[in-house]
N, C-alpha and C positions, 0 to 999 in steps of 0.2 A: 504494500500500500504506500502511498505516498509519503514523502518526508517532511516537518512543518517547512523547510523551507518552499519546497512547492503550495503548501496549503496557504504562503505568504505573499503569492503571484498575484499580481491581481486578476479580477474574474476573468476579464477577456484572455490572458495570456493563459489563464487553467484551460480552457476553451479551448483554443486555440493546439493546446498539445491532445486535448483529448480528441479535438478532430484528425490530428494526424493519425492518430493512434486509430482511429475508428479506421481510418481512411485504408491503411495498411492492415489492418488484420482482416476486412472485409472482404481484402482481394487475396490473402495469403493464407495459407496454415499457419498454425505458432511458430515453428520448428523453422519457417523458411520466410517470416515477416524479418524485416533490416531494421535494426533501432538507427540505424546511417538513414535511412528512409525516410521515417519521423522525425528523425532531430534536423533532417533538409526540407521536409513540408512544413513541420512547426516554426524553421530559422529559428532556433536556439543552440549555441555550441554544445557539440558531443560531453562537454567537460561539465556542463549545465545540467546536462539527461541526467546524472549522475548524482549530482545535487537533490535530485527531485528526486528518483527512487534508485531502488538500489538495482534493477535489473530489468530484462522485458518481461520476466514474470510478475514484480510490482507493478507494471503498467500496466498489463491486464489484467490482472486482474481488480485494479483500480475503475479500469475501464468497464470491466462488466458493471461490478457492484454499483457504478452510474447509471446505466443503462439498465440497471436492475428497477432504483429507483426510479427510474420514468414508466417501467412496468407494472411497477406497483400501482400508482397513481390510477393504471389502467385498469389496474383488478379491483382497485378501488372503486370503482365504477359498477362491478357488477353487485354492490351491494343494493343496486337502485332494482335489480331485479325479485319479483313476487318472493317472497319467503318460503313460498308454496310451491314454487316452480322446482319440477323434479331433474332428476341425473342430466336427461337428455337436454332438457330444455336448455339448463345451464351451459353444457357443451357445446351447444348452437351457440348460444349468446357468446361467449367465451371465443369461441373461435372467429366468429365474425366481427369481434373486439379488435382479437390480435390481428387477422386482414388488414383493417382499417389501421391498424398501428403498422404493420409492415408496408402500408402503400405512403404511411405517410415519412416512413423513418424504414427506407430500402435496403441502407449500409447495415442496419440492424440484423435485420433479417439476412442478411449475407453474412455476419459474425455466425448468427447462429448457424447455417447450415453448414459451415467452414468447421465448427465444433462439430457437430455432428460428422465430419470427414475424417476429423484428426484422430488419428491413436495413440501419439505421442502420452508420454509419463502423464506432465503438468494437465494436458488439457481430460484427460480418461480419467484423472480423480475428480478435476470442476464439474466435468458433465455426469460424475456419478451424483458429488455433492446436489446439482444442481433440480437431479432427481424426485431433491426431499419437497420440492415444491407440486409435486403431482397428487401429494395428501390431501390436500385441500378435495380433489376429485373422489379419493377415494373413502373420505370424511361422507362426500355428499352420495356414494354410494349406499352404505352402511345405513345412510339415514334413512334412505329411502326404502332398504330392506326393514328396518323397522316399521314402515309406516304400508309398510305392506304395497310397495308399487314394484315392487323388485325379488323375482326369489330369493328364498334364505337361503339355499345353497350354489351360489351364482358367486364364482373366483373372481372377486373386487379388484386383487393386484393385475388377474389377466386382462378385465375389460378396461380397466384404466389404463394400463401396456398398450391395449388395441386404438384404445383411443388417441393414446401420444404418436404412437409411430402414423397414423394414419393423418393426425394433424402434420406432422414434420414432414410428410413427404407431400402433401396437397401444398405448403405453404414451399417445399421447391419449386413443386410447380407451380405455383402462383409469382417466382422469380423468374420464370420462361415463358408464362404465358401471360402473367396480371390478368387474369380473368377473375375476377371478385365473382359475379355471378357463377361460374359454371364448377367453384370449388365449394363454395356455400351449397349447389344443387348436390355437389358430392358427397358433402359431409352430411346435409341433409336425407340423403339413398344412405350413407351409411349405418348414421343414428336408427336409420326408419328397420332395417335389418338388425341391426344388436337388438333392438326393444321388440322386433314382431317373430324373428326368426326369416328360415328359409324352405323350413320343410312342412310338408301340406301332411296334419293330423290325418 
């Protein structure tokens, strides 16, 4: 994480490295992003970079936990939805949340599938860590098995699995095609299959 003397920058100049930093891991994996890269899109000397944190691992992961909190703000949002509204519904909503956040913040969503590529040490532990944030779906599982919209013996960690991986590759594709509509239509065939089935009693 950053060092006070970076936290002593002024805001623009924090900015300013943090777009580099977006700018370059958006296009790279960890392992082959250049901190020569950023410290020449930032204009800050190499001897500077050093000052502020201690490595390209404190900068990204400085960098996410940013990017983290502007995500939040977004899940923040989904407290406006019905308290009533079950697994699926939230799933929708949720996801055409994050749509609307990748169409509006592109590099974002290029960090993220670039993790999802990387096998490297550093990035195979963040993306484990970053796993613990799928609770929240599987909180709303559980609930709903209580409340009897859900069977009681229906594998939470698997449908929430189905549900991540199925999010993470629509929202590639949504890097190739920006089609908002026709991945919302997918997720929506999706959801409509986990909750009805496919096979005829």
């Amino acid at each position: 994480m950053p060092k006070p003397t970076f936290l002593n920058l002024s805001p623009q100049k924090q900015k300013r490295i943090f777009d580099a930093a977006v700018q370059e891991f958006a296009a790279k994996r960890f392992d082959e992003a250049s901190i020569n890269q950023i410290i020449k899109t930032a204009g800050i000397p190499r001897g500077s970079f050093y000052q502020y944190f201690d490595n390209k691992e404190d900068l990204y992961l400085y960098m996410v936990a940013e990017i983290g909190r502007e995500k939040m703000v977004l899940f923040k949002q989904m407290e406006a939805l019905d308290p009533e509204a079950d697994f699926f519904e939230t799933c929708l909503y949720s996801f055409s949340q994050v749509l609307a956040w990748a169409k509006a913040k592109p590099e974002y969503s290029r960090i993220a599938s670039m993790m999802e590529l990387d096998n490297s040490a550093f990035i195979s532990k963040l993306r484990a860590h970053s796993a613990a944030g799928l609770n929240m779906y599987k909180e709303m599982l559980d609930r709903d098995k209580q409340r009897g919209r859900i069977k009681a013996d229906t594998d939470t960690s698997l449908v929430v699995d189905m549900f991540y991986t199925f999010s993470v590759n629509l929202s590639k594709e949504y890097q190739q095609t920006g089609s908002e509509e026709m991945l919302l239509t997918r997720m929506i065939s999706m959801l409509r299959i986990l909750k009805e089935g496919i096979a005829i009693d």
